[in-house]
Structure formats: C-alpha cells, structure tokens
N, C-alpha and C positions, 0 to 999 in steps of 0.2 A: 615357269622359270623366269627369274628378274636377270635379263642380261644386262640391266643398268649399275645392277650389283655386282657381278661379275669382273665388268671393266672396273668400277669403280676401287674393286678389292685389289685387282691384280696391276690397275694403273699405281694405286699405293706401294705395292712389294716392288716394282718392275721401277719406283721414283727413288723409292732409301736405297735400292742395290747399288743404282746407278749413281748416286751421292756419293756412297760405299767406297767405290769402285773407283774413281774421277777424283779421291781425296792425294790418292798418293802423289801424283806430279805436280801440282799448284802448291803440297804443303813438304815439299823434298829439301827445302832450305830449312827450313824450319824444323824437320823431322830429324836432318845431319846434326844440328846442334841441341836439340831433345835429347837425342841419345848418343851424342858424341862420338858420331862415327863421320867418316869420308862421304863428300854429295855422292859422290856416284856408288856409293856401295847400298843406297835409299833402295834403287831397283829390289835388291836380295827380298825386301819386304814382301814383293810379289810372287816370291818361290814359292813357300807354303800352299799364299792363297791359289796360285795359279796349279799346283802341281794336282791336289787334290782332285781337280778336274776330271783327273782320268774315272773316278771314281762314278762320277758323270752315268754313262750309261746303264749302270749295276741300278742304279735311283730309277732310270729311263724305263727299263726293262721291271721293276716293282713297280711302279706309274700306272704303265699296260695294264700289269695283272691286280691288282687290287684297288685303284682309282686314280688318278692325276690328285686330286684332293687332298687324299691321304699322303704323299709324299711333299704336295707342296707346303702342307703345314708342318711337318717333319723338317723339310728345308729351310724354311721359317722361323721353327726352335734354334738349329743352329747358328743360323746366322744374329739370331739376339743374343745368343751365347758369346759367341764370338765379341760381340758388337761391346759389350760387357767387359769382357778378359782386355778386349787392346784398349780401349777406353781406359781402364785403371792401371796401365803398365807403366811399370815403373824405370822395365831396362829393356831393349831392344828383343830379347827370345821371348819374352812373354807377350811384345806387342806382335812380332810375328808368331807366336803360338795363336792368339787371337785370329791373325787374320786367316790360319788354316780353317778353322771354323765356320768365318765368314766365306771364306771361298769356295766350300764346301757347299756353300746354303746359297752362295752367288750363281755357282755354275746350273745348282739344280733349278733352282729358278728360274733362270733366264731360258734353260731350252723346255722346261714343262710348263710355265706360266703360257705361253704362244701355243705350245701343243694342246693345253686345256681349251682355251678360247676355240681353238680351233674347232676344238668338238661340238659347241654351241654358234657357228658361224658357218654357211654355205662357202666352196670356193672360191666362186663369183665375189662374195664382198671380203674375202679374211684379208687383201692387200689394205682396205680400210682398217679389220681390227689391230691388222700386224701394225700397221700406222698410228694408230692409236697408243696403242701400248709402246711404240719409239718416242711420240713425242712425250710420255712419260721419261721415258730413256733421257729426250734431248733435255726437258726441263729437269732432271737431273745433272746433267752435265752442266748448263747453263747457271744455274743455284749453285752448284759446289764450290766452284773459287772462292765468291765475295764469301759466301755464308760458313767455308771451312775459315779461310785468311782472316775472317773478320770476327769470329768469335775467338780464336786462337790469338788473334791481338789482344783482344780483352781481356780474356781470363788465360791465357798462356799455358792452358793443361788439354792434353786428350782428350779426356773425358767429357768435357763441353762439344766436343762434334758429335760424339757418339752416344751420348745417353738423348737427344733429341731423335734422332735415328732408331733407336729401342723401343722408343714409346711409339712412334708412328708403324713401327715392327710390330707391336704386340695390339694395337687396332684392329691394323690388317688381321691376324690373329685369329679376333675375337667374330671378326666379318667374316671370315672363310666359314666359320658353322651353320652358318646359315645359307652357303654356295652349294650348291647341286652338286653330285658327284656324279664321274663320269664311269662311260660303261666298264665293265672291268671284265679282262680275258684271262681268265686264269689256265689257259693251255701256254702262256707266254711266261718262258718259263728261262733262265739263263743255256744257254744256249751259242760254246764259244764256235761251231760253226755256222749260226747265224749271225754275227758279229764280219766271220771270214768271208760267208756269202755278198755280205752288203759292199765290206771293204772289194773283193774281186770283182763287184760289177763295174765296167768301166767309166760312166758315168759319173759313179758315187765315188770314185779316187778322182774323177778330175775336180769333184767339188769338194772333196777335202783336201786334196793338193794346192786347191787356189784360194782355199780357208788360211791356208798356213803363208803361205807369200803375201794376201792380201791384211793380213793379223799382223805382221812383222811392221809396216808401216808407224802403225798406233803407239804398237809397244815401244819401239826406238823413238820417237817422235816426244812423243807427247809426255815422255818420261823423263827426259833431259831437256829439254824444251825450257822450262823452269832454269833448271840451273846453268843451261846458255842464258839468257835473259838474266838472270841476277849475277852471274859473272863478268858478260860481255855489255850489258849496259846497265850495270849498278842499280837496277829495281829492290825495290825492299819487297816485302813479302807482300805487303798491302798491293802492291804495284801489279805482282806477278799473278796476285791475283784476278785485277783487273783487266790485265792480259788473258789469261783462259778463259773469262767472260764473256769477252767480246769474240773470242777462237769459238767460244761455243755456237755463236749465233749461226756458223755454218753449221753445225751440226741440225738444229733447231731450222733451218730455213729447207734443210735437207731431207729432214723428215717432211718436215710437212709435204715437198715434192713427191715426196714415194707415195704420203697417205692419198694425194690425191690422183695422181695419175701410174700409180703401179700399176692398177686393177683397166685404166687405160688406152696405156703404149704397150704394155704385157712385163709381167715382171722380168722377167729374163734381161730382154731389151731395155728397158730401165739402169738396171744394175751394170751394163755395159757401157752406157753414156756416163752415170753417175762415178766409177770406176775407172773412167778415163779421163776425168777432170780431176780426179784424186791424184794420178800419176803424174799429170802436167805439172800443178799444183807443187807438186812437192821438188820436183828437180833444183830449184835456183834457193831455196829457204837458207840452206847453211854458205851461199855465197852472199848474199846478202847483208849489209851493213846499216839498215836504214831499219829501225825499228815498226813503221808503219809497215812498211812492204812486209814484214820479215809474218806480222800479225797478220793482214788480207793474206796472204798466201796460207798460210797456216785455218785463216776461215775456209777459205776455198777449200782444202784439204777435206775440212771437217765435215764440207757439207755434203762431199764426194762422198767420204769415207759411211758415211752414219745412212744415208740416203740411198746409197748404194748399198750396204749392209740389210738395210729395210726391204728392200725388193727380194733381194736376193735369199733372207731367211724366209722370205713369204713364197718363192719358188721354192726353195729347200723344202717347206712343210706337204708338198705333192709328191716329191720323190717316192717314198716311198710309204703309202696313206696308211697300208693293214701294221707294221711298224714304227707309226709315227714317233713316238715314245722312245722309240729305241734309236730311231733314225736321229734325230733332235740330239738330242745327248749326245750321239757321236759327234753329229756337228760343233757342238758346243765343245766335246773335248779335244776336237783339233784346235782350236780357240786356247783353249788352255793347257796344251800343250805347245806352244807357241810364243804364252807367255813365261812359261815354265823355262823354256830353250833358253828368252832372250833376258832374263832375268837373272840366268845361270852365266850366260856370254853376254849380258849388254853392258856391266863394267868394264869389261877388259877392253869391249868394242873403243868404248870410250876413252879407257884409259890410253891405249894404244893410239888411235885418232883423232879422241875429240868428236864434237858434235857432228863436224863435217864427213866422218868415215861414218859415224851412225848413218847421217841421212842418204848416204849415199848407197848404202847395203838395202837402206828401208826400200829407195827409190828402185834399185833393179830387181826385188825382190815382187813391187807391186806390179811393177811392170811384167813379170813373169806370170802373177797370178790373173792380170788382166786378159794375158796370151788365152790362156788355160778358160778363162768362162766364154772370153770370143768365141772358142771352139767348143762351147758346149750348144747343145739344141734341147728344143721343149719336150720333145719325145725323146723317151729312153732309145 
C-alpha cells in the first residue's frame, strides 16, 4: 500500500473542493453584477450546493458497503460536472444548477475522503492525517481570493476559475485507480432506524447540535464579509481579495495547530480552546471601523474556526468506528444543512440588519455551540 499516494490523491480533491467552496464570498461583488442580481441575494447561490448535502449519508451508507473508493470517484465525476456547467453559465439558474452538482461531489468528499484515510491510519496518528488533509483545506482557502479575483480581473468570464479546477479534478481522477480500496460490508445496508439510533444517542445530538451553531458562524461571516468591505470601505474586487488572503492565514496557522498538537493536548480539548478564541474573535468585528482591526479579528476568527474544526472532525471519526461512513456523512450533513438554512434566511438576515444583526446571531449561535462541546466528554 503507497500511503504517500493516498494523501497525495486525496490532498488534491480535498485542495480544488476547498478552492470550490471559498470562491463564493471574495467573488460575491463581482458575481451581483455577472448576473445582475442584488449582493445579498449572491448567498441563494449556496442553496442548491448546500441543500444537496442531505443526500450526504445515502453516498456514506454505499461507501461502507462497497468501498470508500468507489464512491469517492463517483463524487469526483460530479463535481467535474458541475465545475463545467457553472463555469459556462451564462444566467444565474444554470450557474446555480452547476453548483448543485458541485455540492453534491463537495459534501461526499469532504466526510469520505477523512473516512477513507482513516482506514489506512492507526488512531494514535489520524489527528496528523486529519491535519494533513486541513492544511490542504487551509491552502485552499489561502489560494482562492488572489487566484479567483485575479484571473476574473483578467479574463472577466467564469470559466477561467473553473476549467483549471476540472483539470486538477480529472488528475485526482486518474490517480484514485491506482488507490487501494477499502474493506467493503455489504450487511450495511440503508437502514432508516439506524440513522434514528445514531441521532437518539445523546452524545451524537450534542455533536450535531454544536455542528449546527458552530456552522452558522462561517456561513453569515465570511459571506457578507465581502460586500461589507466593498460597501463600507470602497475595496475593488482586487482589494477584497486580498483581504480574504490575509483572513485566511488564520485559517492556515490553525491547521497547522491542530495537525501538530491534536494527537497531543487530545482532540476534544483542543477543539474547546480553538473554539473559544473563535467566539471572542468574533463579538466586536461588525462594531469595528478600522479596516486593519476589522481583518486581524476576522484572522483570529479563522484560525479558531478551521483549527478547531480539525480536531474536532478527527474526534468525530471515533464516535462511532463500525459506522464510520455513515457516521461522517451525517456529520457533514449537519454542515450542510446549515448552509442550506442560512442561505435560505442569510438575505433577509441582512436585509433586515445589515452586517451587524448577521454577526451578531453568528456570535450567540457560536457561543451556544461552544456550551454544547464544553459539555461533551471522551467517553460515550
């Protein structure tokens, strides 16, 4: 087994998702006048991709039973599909028909690329792999402003972000046939009170409980985020980009925290520190008129947020070990149910408030979810 291939294949899918994914809030000025709609109605774009999600455990649950492999390349196809469709869109239903696609191949990805590794990784080091595979995450995040803002300066079309993203999609692709496949349970079978049993145990509602309040942050934030900044202090899009770059380096300083000391201070504990520097972080950003501050706050944010996510999916992948597959997927579609909500309610949030009622719902929402993991323990 080449586990240098492994990472190498899945740091690729787990870098273009995260590019994917991180394009919509840096290019949401730019996207309002693309397709000539209202900035705050840019969110909507997130409904499709995020709604799909639910979909999430049905992939999780075929993973189990006939290989993590075979679905992740399944997942893979879609989302080059997708990457294609929004890429040549020419009116807004068709770029969001694209990104159902892509969302579709995002969610599967993101909780079975971790569940796979997992299979080829002892306990003891998978805070490393999960680490691994974030700071793919983070140099995703980190890359996508200059390199969405800055070819969209150039050539002024969609398709220039997304046909580079396709090709590095269909790599990955050609690289997974040559990845090991993992064991397959075909007694794992759908199962809607297996689904009920997971959700009933107490535990595992307080960690999707706190998925969903600690998710709300991101989504309100980092969405509008953009269009306060070129609103309230006249950024051009080049600018606003270089604003998210510099927001990412928390994200990127965050991982790297988790990758090395998850495995540790213990993950749990990690995700509680990292998760309360998220919440601090965020209270003053929408009072704020000082464009520097408004940025380090928003790093801090990110490195809470991304760093504390990292520990804390790499506890998640123990909960429940003989279901991992299925377990994952759920996780992930609290996630994207989440985005789905605020996607659905983050205009009006806006419209109604402005950035300042966003951040302020995000802020008592984190702090809820922060309650919720304090009160979680390592043993069920």
């Amino acid at each position: 087994m080449n586990q240098y291939l492994i990472f190498i294949t899945t740091f690729i899918i787990q870098f273009i998702i995260a590019i994917e994914m991180n394009m919509l809030g840096p290019l949401a000025p730019f996207l309002s006048d693309y397709f000539n709609i209202k900035d705050n109605m840019v969110i909507l774009f997130n409904l499709g991709f995020s709604a799909v999600g639910i979909l999430v455990p049905f992939l999780g649950i075929l993973a189990d039973r006939f290989g993590k492999k075979k679905i992740i390349s399944f997942a893979l196809v879609l989302f080059l599909v997708g990457c294609m469709a929004a890429g040549f869109a020419k009116a807004p239903l068709v770029f969001a028909f694209g990104r159902i696609f892509i969302g579709l191949g995002y969610y599967s990805l993101s909780s079975i690329n971790l569940s796979y590794v997992s299979e080829f990784i002892n306990y003891e080091n998978r805070g490393m792999a999960s680490g691994i595979l974030r700071i793919a995450f983070g140099l995703g995040v980190i890359f996508t402003p200059i390199y969405a803002t800055g070819l969209i300066n150039k050539f002024n079309y969609i398709y220039s972000v997304y046909l580079p993203l396709a090709v590095l999609g269909l790599i990955a692709l050609i690289m997974l046939f040559k990845l090991p496949e993992t064991k397959r349970n075909l007694d794992n079978k759908f199962d809607k009170q297996e689904f009920i049993q997971l959700v009933k145990e107490k535990r595992n509602r307080m960690i999707f409980a706190s998925l969903f309040f600690i998710s709300t942050a991101p989504s309100l934030l980092l969405n509008f985020l953009s269009i306060y900044l070129s609103n309230e202090f006249n950024l051009s899009q080049i600018d606003v980009g270089l604003a998210y770059t510099s927001i990412a380096v928390g994200t990127i300083i965050g991982i790297i925290i988790a990758t090395i000391f998850t495995d540790k201070i213990g993950k749990l504990r990690l995700s509680k520190i990292l998760f309360t520097l998220m919440v601090i972080s965020l209270v003053a950003i929408p009072y704020l008129k000082n464009l520097t501050l408004i940025i380090i706050l928003s790093t801090l944010f990110t490195l809470g947020l991304d760093g504390g996510w990292t520990s804390y999916q790499t506890f998640a992948t123990e909960v429940s070990t003989e279901k991992r597959g299925t377990f994952m997927s759920l996780f992930y579609m609290v996630n994207a149910l989440t985005v789905t909500f605020y996607s659905l309610v983050g205009s009006l949030i806006y419209a109604i408030g402005g950035f300042s009622l966003a951040i302020t719902i995000a802020t008592i929402c984190s702090l809820i979810g922060l309650i919720i993991v304090n009160k979680l323990s390592i043993q069920p």
